[in-house]
C-alpha positions as CSV (number, residue, x, y, z in Angstrom):
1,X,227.3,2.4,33.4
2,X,226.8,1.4,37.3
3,X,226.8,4.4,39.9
4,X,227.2,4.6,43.9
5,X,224.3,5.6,45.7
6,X,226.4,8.7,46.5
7,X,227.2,9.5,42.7
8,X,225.8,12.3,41.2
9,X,223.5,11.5,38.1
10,X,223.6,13.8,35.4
11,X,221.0,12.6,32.6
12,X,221.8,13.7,29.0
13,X,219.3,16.0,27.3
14,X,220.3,17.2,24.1
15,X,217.1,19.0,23.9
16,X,216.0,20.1,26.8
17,X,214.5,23.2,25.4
18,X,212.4,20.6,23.7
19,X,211.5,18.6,27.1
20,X,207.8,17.8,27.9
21,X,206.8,18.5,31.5
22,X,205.9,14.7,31.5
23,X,209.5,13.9,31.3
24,X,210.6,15.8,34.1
25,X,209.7,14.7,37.3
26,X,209.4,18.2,39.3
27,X,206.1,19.4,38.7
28,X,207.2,22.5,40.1
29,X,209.3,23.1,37.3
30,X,208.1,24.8,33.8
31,X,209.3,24.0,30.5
32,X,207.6,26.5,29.1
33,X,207.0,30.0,30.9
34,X,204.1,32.1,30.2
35,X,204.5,35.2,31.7
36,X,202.6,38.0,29.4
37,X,204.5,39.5,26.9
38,X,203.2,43.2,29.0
39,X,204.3,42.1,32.3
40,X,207.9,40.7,31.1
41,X,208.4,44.0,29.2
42,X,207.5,45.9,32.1
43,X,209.4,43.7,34.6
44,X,212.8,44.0,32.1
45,X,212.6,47.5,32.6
46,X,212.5,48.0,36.1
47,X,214.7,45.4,36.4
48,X,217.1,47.4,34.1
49,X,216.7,50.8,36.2
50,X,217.4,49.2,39.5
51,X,220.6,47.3,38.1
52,X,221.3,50.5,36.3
53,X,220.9,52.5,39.9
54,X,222.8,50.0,41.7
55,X,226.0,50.3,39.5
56,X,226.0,54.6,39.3
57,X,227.9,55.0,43.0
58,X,231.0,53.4,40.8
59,X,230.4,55.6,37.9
60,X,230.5,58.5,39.9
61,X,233.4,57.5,41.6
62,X,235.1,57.2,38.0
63,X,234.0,60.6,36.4
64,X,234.7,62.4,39.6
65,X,237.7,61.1,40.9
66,X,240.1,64.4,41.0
67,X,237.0,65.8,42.3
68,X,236.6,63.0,45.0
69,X,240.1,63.4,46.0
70,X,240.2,66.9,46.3
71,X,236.9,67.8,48.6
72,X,237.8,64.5,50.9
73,X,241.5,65.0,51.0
74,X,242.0,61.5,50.0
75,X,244.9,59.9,48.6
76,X,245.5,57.3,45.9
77,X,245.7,54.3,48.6
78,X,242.1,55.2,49.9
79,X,240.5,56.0,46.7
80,X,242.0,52.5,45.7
81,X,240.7,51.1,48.9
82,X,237.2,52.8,48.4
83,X,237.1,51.1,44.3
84,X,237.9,48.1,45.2
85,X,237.5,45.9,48.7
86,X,235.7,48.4,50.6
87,X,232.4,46.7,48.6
88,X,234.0,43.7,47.7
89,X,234.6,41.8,50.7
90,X,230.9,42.7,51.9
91,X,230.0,41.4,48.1
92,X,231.8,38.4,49.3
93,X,230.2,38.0,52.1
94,X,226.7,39.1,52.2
95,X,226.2,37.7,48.7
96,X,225.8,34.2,49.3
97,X,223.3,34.1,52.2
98,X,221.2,36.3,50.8
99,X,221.1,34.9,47.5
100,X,220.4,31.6,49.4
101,X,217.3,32.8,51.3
102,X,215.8,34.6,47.9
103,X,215.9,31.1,46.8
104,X,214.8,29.0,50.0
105,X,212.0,31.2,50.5
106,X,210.8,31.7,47.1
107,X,211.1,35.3,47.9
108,X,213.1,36.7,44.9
109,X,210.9,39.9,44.4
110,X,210.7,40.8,48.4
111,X,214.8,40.4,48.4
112,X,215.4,42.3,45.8
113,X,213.0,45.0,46.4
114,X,214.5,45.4,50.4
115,X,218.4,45.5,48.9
116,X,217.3,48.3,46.7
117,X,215.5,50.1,49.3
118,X,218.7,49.9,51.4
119,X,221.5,51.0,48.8
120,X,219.7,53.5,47.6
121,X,219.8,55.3,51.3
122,X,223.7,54.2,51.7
123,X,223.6,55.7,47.9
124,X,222.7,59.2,50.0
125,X,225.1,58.9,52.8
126,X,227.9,58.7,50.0
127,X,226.6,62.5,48.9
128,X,226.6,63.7,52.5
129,X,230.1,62.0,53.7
130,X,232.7,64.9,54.1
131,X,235.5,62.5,55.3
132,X,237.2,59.4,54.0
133,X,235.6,56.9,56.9
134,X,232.2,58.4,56.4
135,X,232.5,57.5,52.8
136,X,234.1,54.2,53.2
137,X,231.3,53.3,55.9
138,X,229.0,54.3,53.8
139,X,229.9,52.3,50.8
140,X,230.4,49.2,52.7
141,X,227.1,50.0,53.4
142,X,226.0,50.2,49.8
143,X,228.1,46.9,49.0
144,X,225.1,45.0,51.7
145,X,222.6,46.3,49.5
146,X,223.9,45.5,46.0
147,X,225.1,42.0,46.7
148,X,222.2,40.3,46.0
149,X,221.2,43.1,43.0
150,X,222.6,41.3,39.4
151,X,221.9,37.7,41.0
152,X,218.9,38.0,41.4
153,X,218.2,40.4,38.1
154,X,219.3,37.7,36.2
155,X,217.6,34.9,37.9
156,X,214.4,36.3,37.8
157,X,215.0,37.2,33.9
158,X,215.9,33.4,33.0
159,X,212.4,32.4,34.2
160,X,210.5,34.9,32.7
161,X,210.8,33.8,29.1
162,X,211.9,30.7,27.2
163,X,215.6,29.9,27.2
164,X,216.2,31.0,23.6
165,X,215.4,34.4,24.9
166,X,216.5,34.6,27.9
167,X,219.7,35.2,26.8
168,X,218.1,38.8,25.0
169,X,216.7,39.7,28.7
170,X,219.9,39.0,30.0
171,X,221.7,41.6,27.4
172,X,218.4,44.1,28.0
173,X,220.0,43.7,31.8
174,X,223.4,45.1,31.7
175,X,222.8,47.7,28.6
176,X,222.9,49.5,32.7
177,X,226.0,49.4,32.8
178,X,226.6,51.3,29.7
179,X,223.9,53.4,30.2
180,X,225.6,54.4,33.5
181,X,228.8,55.5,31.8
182,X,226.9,57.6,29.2
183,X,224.9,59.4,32.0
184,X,227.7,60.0,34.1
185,X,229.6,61.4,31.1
186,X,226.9,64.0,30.8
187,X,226.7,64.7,34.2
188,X,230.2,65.0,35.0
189,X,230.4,67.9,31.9
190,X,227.1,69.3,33.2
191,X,228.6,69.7,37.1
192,X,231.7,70.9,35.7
193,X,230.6,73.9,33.9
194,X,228.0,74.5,36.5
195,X,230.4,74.2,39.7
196,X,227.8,71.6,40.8
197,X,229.5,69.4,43.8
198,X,230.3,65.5,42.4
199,X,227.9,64.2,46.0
200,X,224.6,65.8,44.6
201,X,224.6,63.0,41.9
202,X,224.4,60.3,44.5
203,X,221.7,62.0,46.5
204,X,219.9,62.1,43.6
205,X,219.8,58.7,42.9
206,X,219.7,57.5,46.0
207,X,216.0,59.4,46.0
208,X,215.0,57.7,42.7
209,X,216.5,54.4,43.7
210,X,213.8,54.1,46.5
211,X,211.2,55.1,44.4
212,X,212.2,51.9,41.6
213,X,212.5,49.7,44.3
214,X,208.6,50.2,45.5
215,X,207.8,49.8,41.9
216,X,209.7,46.7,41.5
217,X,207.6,45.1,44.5
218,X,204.4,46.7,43.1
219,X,204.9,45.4,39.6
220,X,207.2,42.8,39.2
221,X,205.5,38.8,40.1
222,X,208.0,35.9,41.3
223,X,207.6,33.5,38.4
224,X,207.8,30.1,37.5
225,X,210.7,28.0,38.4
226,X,212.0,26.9,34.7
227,X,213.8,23.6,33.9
228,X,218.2,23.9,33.9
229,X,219.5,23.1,30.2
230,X,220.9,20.2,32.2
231,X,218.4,17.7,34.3
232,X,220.1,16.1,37.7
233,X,217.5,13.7,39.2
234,X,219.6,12.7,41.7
235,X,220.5,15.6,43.4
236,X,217.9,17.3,46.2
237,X,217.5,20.8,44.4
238,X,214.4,19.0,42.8
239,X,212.6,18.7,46.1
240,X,212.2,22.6,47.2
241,X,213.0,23.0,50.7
242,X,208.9,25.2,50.7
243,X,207.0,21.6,50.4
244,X,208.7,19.7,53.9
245,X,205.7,18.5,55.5
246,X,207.6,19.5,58.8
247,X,207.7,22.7,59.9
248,X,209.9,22.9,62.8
249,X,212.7,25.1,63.0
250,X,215.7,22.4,63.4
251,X,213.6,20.5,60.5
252,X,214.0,23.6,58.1
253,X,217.4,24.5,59.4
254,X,217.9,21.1,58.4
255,X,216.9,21.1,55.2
256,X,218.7,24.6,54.3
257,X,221.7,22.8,55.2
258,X,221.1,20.0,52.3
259,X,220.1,22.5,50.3
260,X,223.3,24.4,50.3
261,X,225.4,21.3,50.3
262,X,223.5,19.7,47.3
263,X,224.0,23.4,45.2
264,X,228.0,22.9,46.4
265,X,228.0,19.7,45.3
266,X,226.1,20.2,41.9
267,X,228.7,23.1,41.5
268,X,231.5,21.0,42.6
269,X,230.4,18.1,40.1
270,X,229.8,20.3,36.8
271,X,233.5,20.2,34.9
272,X,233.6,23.9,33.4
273,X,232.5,26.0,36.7
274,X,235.5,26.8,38.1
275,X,236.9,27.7,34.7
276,X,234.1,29.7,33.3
277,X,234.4,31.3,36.8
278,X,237.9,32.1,37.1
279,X,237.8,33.0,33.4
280,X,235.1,35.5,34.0
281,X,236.6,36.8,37.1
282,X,240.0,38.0,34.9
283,X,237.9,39.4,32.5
284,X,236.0,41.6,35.1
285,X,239.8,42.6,36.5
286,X,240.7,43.6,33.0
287,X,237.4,45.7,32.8
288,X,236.8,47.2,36.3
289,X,240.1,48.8,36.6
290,X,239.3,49.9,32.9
291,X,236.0,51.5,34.0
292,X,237.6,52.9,37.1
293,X,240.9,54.5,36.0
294,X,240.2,55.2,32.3
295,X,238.0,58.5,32.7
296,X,240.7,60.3,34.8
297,X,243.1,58.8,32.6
298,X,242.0,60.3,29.5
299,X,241.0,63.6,30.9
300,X,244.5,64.1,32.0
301,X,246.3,63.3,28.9
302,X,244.0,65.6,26.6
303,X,243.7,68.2,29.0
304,X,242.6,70.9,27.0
305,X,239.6,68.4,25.1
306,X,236.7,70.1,27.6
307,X,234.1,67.6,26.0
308,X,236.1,64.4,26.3
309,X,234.4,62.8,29.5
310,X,231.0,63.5,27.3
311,X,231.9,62.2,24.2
312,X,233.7,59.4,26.2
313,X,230.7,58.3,27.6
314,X,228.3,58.8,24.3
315,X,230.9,56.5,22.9
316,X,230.2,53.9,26.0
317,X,226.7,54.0,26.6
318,X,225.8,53.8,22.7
319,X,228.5,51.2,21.4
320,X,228.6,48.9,24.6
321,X,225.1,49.2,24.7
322,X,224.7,48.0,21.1
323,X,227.7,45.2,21.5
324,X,225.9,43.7,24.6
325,X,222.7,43.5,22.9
326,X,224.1,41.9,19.4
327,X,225.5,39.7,21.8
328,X,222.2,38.2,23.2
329,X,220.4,38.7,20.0
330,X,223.4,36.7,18.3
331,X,223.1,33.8,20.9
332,X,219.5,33.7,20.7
333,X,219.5,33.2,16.8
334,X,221.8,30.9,17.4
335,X,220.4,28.9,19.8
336,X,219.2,25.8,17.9
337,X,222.5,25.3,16.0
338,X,224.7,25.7,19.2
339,X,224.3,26.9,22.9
340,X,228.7,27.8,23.1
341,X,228.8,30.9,21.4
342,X,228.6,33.2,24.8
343,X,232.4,31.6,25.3
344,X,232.8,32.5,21.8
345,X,232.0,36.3,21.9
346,X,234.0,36.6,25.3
347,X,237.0,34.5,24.5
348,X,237.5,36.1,20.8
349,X,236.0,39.4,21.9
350,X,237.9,40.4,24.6
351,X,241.9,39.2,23.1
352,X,240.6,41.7,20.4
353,X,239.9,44.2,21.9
354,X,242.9,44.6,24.3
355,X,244.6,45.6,20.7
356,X,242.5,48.2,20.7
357,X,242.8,49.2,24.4
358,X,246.4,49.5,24.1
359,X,245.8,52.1,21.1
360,X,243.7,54.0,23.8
361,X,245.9,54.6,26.3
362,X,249.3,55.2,24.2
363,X,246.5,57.3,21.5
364,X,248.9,60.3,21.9
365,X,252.0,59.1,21.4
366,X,251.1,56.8,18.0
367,X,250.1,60.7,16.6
368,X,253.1,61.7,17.4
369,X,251.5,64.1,20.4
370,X,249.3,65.9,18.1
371,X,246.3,66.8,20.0
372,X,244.0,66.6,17.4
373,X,245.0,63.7,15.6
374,X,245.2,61.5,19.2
375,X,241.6,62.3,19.8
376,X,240.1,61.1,16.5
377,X,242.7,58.0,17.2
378,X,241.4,57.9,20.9
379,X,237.5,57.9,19.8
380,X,237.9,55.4,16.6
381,X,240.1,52.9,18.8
382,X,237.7,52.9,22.2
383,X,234.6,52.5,19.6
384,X,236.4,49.1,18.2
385,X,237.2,47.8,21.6
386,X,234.3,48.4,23.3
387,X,232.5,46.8,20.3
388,X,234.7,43.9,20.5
389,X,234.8,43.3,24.1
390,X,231.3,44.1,25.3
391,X,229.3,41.5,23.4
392,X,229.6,38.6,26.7
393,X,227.6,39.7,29.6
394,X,224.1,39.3,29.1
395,X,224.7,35.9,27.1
396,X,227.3,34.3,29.2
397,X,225.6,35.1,32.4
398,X,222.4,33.9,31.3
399,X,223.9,30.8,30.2
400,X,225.2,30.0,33.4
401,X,221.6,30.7,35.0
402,X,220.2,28.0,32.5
403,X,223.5,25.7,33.1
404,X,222.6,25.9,37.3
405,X,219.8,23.6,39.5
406,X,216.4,25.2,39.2
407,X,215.0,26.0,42.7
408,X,218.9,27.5,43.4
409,X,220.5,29.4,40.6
410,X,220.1,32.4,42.5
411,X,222.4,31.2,44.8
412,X,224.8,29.5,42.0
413,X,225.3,32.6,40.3
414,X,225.7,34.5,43.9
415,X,228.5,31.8,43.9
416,X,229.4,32.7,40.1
417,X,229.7,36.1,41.0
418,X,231.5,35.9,44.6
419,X,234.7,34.5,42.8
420,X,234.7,36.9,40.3
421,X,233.8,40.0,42.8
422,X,237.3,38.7,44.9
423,X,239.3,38.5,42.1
424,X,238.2,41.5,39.9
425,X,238.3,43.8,43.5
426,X,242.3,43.5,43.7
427,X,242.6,45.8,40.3
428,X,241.9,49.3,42.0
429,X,243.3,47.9,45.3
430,X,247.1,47.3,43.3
431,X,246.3,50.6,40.8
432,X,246.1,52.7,44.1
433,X,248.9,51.1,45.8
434,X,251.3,51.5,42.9
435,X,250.4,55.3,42.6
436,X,250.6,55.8,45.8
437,X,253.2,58.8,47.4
438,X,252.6,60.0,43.5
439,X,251.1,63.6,43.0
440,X,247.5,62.8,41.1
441,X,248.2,66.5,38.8
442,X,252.0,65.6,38.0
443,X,253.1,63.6,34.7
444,X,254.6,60.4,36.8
445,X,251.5,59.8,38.0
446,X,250.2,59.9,34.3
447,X,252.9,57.8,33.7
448,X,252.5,55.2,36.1
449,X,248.5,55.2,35.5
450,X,248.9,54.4,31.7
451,X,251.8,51.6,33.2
452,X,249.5,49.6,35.1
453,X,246.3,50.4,32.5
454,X,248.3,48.9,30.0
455,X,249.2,45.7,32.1
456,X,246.0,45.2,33.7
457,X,243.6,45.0,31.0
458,X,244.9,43.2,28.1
459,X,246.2,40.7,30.9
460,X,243.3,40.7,31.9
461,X,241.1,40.1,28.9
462,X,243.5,37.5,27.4
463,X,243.8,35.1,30.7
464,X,240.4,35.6,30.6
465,X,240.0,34.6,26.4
466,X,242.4,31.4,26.6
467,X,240.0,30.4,29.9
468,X,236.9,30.5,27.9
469,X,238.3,28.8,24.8
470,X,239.6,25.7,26.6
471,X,236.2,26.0,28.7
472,X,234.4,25.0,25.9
473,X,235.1,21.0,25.4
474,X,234.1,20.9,29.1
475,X,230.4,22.7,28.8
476,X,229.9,20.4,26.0
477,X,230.1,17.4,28.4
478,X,228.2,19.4,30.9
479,X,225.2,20.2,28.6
480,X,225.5,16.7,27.4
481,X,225.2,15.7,31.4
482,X,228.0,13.9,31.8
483,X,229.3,15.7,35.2
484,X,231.9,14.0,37.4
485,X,231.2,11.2,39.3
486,X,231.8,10.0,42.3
487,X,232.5,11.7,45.9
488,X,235.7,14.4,45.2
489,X,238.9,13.9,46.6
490,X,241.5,15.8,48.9
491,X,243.7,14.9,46.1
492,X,242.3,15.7,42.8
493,X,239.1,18.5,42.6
494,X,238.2,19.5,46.5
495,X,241.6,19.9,47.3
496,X,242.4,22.1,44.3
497,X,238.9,24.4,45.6
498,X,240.6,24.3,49.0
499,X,244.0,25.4,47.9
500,X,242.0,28.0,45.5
501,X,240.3,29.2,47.7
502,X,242.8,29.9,50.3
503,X,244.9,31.4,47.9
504,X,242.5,34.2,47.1
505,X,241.4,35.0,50.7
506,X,245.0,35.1,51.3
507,X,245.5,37.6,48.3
508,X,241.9,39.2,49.3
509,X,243.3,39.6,53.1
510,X,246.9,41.0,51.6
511,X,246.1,43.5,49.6
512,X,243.7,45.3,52.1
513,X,245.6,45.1,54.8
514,X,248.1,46.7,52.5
515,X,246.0,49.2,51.7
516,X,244.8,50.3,55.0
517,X,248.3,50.6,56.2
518,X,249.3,52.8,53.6
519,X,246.0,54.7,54.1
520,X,246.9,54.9,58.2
């Protein structure tokens, strides 16, 4: 088959986990890393407690919501605003450039260990705001320093061990965001029947926060570059910007230019991105307005079940925990018969378990509003979903850091998860603006709360499920290298990114204009 010198060459590797460092032709590159098993134990762990830290502002923000509203004299509007692009738009925009220097630099360890450094204080302003624009500054704040937080996490992870396990560390990874729910369950039982104010939780971890991010510096090595699942010797992310001979400013800013442009192209080229992308950005709607409103939700509609919020959060942090896990472990046994079963678990998983959300949030009217009877239905149903829908993260993430050029998945998957941050942010923004004017202890706003819940999610989970499936003919050709060739057109693919793209700034810009209006 005959290319333009402008093509982009994708060369099949069926076996690329298999690939001897002779075949490849960046030396820089490893095919096989070997990290020691001490130090990639250790690193997974910090690693785990600063993703872990970086997620607990939105935990608390969950579990203490009434209590939020109460002491700040917020309404629904601005605690939408607060949940949803208050962080997002600065994920939005802080995430790519940062990502992009982790990478240009080689710096991945330095990055991370300065964005902890910073949350973590904007973690303590939240607990010592008394107003809604301290807050809101302050968590814009916190949104600078957790931008770069999971990209890098997971980049960092897919180097440290072979491919076939990567997608284990990956899982080890986001059991955080599990573990947050069951810790803030406890917590927010603990504060409750010990009058303890909601902001002492973030001051708390803002302290620890600093302390794991000096410890991921001390401990934690920048490793190895290793080898995509898909080898592209015709596009410049083999020739790390670190080895110009020149070292001129306009050179370099030069070559960061190329840089960026060859990732955007490489992205541009691969025929399942946007789809795994948009797919995984519904998915992330369905779940963050889960995570967000779900708590309050529940703790309203069995108001006399005192140990609900705890058992609510046993529930998360053991079964998610477990799901997420299974779902790396399954993907790693799996590995050598077939690398698709991450869109397997998320597709399948998630259309599942929106049967099982639904039997959640209407738990009390399917036992006929028996108390008693709801819970047991409430607790057996949110075990099953969770199970169901919490198997993807570590594995499909990690698969897309093995899918993405070497020397700049960090900056891919800052791409990856830019898209999804836009999209997944407009869930509490449209929650708080349809519950707005609505009295958060009166049964309408129960009412409308279980309304949106139940359109949100499983609309969520299944645009997100039918995404994945039909995603999956088109990884096949993109593990099997055959990308799309030739320069893109205003009519076919750069002009549907364009329009795409415009369409969700236009939505991102919408919504929070919206939103502070109906704040004012």
């Amino acid at each position: 088959m005959e290319h333009h010198k402008e093509d982009v060459q994708i060369y099949a590797n069926d076996n690329s986990h298999q690939l001897s460092e002779d075949s490849y032709e960046d030396t820089s590159l490893t095919t096989h890393p070997s990290v020691p098993l001490w130090r990639i134990i250790v690193s997974l762990i910090l690693l785990f407690l600063n993703y872990f830290l970086a997620q607990y502002d939105k935990f608390v923000l969950s579990y203490f919501q009434d209590e939020v509203l109460s002491s700040l004299h917020l309404s629904s509007s601005s605690y939408g605003l607060l949940s949803g692009y208050a962080t997002g738009i600065v994920y939005a925009l802080l995430a790519l450039p940062t990502a992009f220097v982790a990478d240009y630099t080689s710096a991945r360890v330095w990055v991370l260990t300065v964005a902890a450094v910073w949350w973590s204080l904007c973690a303590i302003f939240q607990g010592l705001s008394h107003n809604f624009w301290q807050i809101l500054l302050a968590r814009i704040g916190m949104g600078v320093g957790q931008a770069p937080v999971e990209a890098l996490s997971v980049s960092l992870i897919s180097d440290l061990m072979g491919q076939k396990y990567v997608f284990v560390g990956g899982s080890v990874l986001y059991v955080g965001v599990y573990i947050g729910e069951a810790v803030s369950g406890q917590i927010a039982v603990a504060f409750a029947r010990t009058d303890t104010p909601w902001n002492t939780a973030l001051v708390a971890i803002g302290i620890v926060g600093v302390v794991v991010a000096l410890l991921v510096r001390v401990v934690v090595r920048e490793p190895k570059r290793q080898i995509s699942l898909v080898v592209a010797n015709n596009l410049h992310h083999h020739e790390p910007a670190w080895t110009s001979n020149s070292t001129a400013f306009s050179s370099k800013l030069a070559t960061a230019r190329k840089n960026i442009l060859s990732t955007f192209r490489y992205i541009a080229h691969m025929r399942s991105f946007y789809l795994l992308t948009l797919s995984a950005g519904f998915r992330q709607l369905g779940g963050n307005v889960f995570g967000y409103y779900m708590p309050s939700y529940l703790s309203n509609l069995y108001p006399s079940e005192p140990s609900l919020l705890s058992r609510y959060g046993i529930i998360v942090g053991v079964v998610g925990s477990v799901a997420v896990l299974t779902g790396g472990l399954l993907t790693s046994l799996m590995w050598s018969r077939t690398k698709l079963l991450p869109l397997y678990l998320t597709g399948v998983g998630g259309m599942i378990s929106s049967i099982f959300v639904l039997l959640m949030l209407f738990s009390l009217n399917v036992s006929h509003s028996e108390e008693s009877r709801g819970i047991k239905v409430l607790y057996g149903t949110m075990s099953i979903a969770y199970l169901t829908a919490e198997l993807w993260l570590g594995a499909i993430n990690s698969l897309i850091a093995l899918l993405l050029p070497p020397h700049y998945k960090t900056f891919g998957l800052a791409v990856w998860s830019l898209v999804q941050v836009l999209i997944y942010s407009s869930g509490p923004e449209i929650v708080g603006l349809a519950l707005r004017n609505t009295d958060p202890t009166s049964s309408v706003y129960l009412e409308k709360t279980r309304i949106a819940l139940a359109v949100i999610i499983p609309v969520g989970y299944w645009l997100a499920g039918v995404g994945f499936l039909l995603a999956i003919p088109l990884v096949k050709l993109d593990l099997a290298g055959r990308f799309l060739e030739g320069k893109l057109t205003w009519s076919g693919r750069k002009g549907a990114f364009v329009a795409g793209g415009c369409v969700l700034g236009a939505l991102v810009i919408a919504l929070f204009t919206v939103s502070i209006y109906y704040r004012a």
